[in-house]
N, C-alpha and C positions, 0 to 999 in steps of 0.2 A: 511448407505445411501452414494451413491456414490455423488464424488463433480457435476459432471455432474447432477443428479441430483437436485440440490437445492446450491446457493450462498448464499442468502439474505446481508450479511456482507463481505467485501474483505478491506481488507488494501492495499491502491494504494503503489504500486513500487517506490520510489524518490530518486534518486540518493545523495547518500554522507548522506543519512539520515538513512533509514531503512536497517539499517546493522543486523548483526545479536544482537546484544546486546537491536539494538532499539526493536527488534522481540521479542525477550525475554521478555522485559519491557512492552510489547502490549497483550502478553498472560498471564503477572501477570492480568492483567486487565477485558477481556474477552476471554475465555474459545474455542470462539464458534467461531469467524471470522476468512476467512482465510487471510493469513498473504503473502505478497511475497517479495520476495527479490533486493535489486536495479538492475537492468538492470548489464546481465554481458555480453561482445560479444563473440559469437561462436569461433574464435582465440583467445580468454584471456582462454574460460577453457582448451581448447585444448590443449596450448601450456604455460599454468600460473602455478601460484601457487594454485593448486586444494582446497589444505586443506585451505585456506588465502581466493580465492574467493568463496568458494560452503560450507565450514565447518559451520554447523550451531546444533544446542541443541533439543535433542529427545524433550524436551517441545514445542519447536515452533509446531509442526504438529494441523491441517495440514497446511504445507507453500508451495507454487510452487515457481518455478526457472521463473524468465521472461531474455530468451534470447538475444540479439540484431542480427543482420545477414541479409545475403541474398543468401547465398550460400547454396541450399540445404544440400546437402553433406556433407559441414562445419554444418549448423546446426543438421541433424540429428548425427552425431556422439557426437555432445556436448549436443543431449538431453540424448544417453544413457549414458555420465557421468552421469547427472542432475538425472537420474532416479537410478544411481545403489548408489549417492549418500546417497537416500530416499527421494529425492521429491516429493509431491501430486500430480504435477502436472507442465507441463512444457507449459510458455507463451512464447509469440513473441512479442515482441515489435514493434506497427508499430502507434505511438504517438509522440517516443521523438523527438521535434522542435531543438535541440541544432547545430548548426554548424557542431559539429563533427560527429556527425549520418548523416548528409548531405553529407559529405566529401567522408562518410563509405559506403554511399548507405544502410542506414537502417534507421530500426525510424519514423516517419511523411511521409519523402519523395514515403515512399512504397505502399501510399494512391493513387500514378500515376502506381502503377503497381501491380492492384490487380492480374494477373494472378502468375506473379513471387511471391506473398503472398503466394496464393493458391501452388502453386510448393514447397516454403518451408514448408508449414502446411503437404503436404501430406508425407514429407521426414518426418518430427519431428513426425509425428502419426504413421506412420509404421515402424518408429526406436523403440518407447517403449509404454507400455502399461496401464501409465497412462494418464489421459483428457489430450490435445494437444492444448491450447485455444490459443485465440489473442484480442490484447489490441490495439485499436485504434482509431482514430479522425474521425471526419466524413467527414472530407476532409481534402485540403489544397491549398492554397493562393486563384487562381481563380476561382477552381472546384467549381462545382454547388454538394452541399453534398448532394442534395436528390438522386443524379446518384453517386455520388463515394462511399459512406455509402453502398450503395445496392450493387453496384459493388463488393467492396472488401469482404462483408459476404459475397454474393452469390457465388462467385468466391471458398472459401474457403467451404462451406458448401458442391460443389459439389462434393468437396475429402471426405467429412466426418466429419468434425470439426461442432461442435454443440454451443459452449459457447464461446459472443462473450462478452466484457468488452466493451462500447464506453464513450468514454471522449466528451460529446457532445460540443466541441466548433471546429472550424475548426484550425490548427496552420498555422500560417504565417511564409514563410521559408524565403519571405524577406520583412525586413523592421521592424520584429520585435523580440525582445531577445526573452529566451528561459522564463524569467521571465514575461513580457509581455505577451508570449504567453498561459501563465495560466488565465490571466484576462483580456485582452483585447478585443481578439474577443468573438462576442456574443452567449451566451447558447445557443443551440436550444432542450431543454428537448422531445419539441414535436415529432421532427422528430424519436426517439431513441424509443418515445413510438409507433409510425408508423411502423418503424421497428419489433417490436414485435408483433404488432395487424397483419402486414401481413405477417410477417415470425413465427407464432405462434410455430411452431417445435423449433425451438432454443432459446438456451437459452440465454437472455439476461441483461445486467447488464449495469447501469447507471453511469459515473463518472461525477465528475466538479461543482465545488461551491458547494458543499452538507455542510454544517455548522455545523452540531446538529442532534441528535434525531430527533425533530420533523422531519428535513427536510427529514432523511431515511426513517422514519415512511409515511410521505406521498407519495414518490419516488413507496416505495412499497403497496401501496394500488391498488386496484383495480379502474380506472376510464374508464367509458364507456366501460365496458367491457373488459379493456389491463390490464394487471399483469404482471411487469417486475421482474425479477428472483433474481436480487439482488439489490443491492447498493454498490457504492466502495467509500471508504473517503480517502481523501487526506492529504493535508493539517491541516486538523482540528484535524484530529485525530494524528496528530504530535505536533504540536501547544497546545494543549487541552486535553491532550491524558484521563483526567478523563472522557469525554463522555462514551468512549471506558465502564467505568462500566457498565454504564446501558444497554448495549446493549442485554448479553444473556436475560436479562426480556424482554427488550421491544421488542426487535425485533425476538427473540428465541421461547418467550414464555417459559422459563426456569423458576421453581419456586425456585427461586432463590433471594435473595439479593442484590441490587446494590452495587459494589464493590467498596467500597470509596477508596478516594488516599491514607490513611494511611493503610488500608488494603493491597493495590497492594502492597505497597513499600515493607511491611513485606514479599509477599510473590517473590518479586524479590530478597530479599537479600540474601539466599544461593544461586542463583546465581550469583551474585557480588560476594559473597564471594570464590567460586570457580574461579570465574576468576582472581581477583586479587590475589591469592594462585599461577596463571599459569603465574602471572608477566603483565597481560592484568593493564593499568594504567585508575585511576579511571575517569578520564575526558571521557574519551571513552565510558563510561556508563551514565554517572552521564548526561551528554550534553542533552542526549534524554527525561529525566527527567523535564528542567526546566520550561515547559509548566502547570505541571500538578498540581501546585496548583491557575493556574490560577481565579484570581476572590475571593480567600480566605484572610482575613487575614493572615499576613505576607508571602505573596508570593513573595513581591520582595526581602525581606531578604533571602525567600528559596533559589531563583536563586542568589542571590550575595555568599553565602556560600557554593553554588554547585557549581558554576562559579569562583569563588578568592581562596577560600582554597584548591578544588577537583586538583589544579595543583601545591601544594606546596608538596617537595620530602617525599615521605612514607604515604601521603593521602590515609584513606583506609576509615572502614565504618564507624570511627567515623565521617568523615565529615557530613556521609547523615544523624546522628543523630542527629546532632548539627543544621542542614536544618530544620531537621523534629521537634525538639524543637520547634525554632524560630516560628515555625507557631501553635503549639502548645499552647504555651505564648503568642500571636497575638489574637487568639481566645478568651482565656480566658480576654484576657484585654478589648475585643472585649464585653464580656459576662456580665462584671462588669461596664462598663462605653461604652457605647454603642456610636458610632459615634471616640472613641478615634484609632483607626486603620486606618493601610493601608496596601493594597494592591502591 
């Protein structure tokens, strides 16, 4: 099945976060979502260090590239690194609220110029021959989103581009940080589902606030007749990352097992293990980690011993067994004397 075809599950892009090791650590987990990579700009591959920004592990697949840009030209040529690299799938970034995408002319502010969106979607689609999608806001600062949301799809659908990602809150490019702009202005779920009810051709997918299971599960239901095409997790799924197990059952329909956190860890650690073999330092791994035994017995000991020991010199996997004890021993003391734990 082509990605075009069917989303349901997308791991949001987040800068300084989902690098590749955090990608790694998300496909010990589920199997089935796809994965993307933080935001790299059209001159960083161009002209960077190709193997450092785009090198990433045959297990992540499938994962797309999400570009930054505004230069056709520029972007099509950095989709066909992105595609000869072995990407799924190469995004555009036209969400990130940060200053520096401002500066750049990319990001959020592209939400005032859906035709120039639509100019670089048709360069990056007829440069390579995988899905060519875009990831963005439904507006920004004074836009009315029921007209820029429509705009900027329709704009881009008329070159061909099918699968759109929208982060439904609008970003504020002044007055509020980049942090901020994830929670302060207001959802609008509705209008995203409006979008699909009358743009039924394309394919659509829902970001922002999603917390849980439950909340994908109901994202993706059918109401009054709309069925939006995926869900994309953010936050939570960095934060929390054991939801991440449940998802090929719940949302896949995979007959399949829920993938507890001591499972994923086992099956992350040949690749920790190769990477620290290549001099890769264990904090670099370990960081993406300390969310995940959120809510169990001895999780804060997990993160104190991934976090204080993971950057003492020659740190390798004994530290993550000595994490994984601690919670181990938490449990059980948990199991004998009940109410005697913490979190």
């Amino acid at each position: 099945m082509s990605l075009n075809a069917s989303r349901t599950l997308s791991i949001a892009p987040m800068m300084d976060w989902t690098d590749r090791h955090c990608r790694a650590f998300h496909t010990a987990l589920t199997r089935k979502a796809l994965l993307y990579t933080e935001m790299v700009t059209a001159p960083a591959v161009l002209h960077g260090d190709r193997e450092r920004l785009l090198g990433f592990d045959a297990l992540e697949h499938p994962v797309a590239l999400q570009l930054g840009g505004s230069d056709p030209a520029q972007l099509a040529e950095a989709a066909k690194v992105g595609e000869a690299f072995g990407y799924d799938e190469i995004n555009l970034n036209v969400g990130c609220p940060s200053d520096r995408v401002q500066s750049g002319r990319f990001g959020a502010c592209l939400m005032r110029e859906p035709e120039l969106v639509a100019d670089c979607m048709a360069a990056i689609k007829g440069a390579v021959s995988v899905p060519a999608t875009v990831k963005c806001r439904i507006g920004v600062d004074d836009q009315d989103p029921a007209v820029s949301l429509f705009a900027t799809v329709d704009a881009c659908a008329a070159v061909g581009i099918e699968v759109f990602i929208v982060h439904a809150r609008k970003a504020w490019l002044k007055g509020l940080s980049p942090k901020e702009n994830r929670d302060v202005p207001p959802l609008d779920y509705g209008l995203v589902r409006r979008l699909k009810r009358e743009r039924p051709h394309l394919n659509i997918s829902i970001n922002g606030g999603i917390a849980s299971m439950e909340a994908a599960e109901a994202h993706l239901a059918e109401v009054d007749g709309v069925k939006l095409d995926g869900v994309m997790l953010g936050r939570a799924a960095y934060h929390e990352p054991a939801i991440l197990g449940q998802a090929d059952r719940r949302l896949y329909g995979e007959p399949v097992e829920d993938t507890d956190a001591f499972a994923a860890l086992e099956r992350y650690r040949p690749y920790m293990a190769a990477r620290l073999e290549e001099g890769v330092a264990l904090p670099a791994m370990a960081r993406h980690m300390l969310g995940l035994m959120h809510g169990r017995p001895g999780a804060r000991a997990f993160r104190r011993i991934l976090t204080v020991e993971a950057i003492k010199p020659g740190a390798g996997l004994e530290v993550l067994d000595r994490a994984v004890e601690a919670v181990r021993e938490a449990e059980a003391r948990r199991d004998t004397a009940p109410g005697d734990w913490a979190a």
